[in-house]
C-alpha positions in Angstrom: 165.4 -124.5 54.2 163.4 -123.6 51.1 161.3 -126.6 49.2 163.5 -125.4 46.2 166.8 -126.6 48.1 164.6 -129.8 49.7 163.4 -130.8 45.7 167.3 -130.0 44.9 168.4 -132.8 47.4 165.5 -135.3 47.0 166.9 -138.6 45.9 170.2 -137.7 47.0 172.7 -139.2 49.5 175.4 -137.1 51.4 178.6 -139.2 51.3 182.2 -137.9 51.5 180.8 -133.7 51.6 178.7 -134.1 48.8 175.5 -135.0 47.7 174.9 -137.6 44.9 171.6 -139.2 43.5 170.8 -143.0 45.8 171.3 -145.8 43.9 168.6 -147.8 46.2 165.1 -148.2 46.3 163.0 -145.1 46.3 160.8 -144.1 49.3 158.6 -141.4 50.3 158.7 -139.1 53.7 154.9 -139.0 55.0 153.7 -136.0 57.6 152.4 -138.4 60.2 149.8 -136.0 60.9 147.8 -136.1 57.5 150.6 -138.8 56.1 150.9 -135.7 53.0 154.4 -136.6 51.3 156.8 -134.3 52.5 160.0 -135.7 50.3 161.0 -137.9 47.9 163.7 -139.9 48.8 166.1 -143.1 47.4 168.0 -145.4 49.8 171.7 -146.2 49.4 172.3 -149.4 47.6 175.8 -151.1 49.2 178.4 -149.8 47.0 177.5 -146.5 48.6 177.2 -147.8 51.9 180.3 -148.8 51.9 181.6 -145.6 50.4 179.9 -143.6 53.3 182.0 -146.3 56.0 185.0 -145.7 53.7 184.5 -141.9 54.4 183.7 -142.0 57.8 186.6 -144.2 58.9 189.0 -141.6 56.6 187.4 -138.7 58.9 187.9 -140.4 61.9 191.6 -139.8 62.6 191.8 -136.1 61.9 188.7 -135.8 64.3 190.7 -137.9 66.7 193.4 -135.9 66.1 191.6 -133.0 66.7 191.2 -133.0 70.7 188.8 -132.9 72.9 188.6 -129.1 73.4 188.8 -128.5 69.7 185.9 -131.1 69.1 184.1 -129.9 72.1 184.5 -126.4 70.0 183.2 -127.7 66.8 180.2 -129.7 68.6 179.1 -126.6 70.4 179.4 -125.0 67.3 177.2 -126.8 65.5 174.2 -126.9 68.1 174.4 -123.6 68.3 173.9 -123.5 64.4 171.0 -126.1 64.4 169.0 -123.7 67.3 169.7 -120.6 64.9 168.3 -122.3 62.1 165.8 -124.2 63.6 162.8 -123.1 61.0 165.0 -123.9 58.0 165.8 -127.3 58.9 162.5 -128.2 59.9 161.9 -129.0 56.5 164.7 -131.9 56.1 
């Protein structure tokens, strides 16, 4: 991932497929080798939290629903996605 797409997401919070700006306290991501800031970040405040338990309980019977060999399908899927694109995401 490009440091134009991290700056694009920094003080953002995925909830529900998309990303919108925290409404929490702000915080920075140190390297912890030379503690450099790496992102910018902003926590969740609890209207959001529970909008992100709201979601995740709304997603949880279709991937229930789903079945084990479909699920097994879409997990394999996506590990094979995070090995492919390794580099990128290295910069979350």
């Amino acid at each position: 991932m490009s440091n134009a797409v991290s700056e694009a997401i920094a003080g953002t919070v995925f909830i529900n497929g998309e990303f919108i700006a925290g409404d929490g306290s702000e915080f920075q991501s140190l390297c912890p080798v030379d503690e450099h800031v790496v992102w910018d970040g902003c926590s969740s405040g609890r209207a959001q939290i529970d909008a992100a338990f709201d979601a995740a309980r709304g997603a949880f019977g279709a991937w229930w629903d789903a079945g084990a060999d479909k699920r097994i399908e879409i997990v394999s899927r996506c590990a094979d996605l995070i090995k492919e694109n390794a580099d990128e995401l290295a910069w979350l």
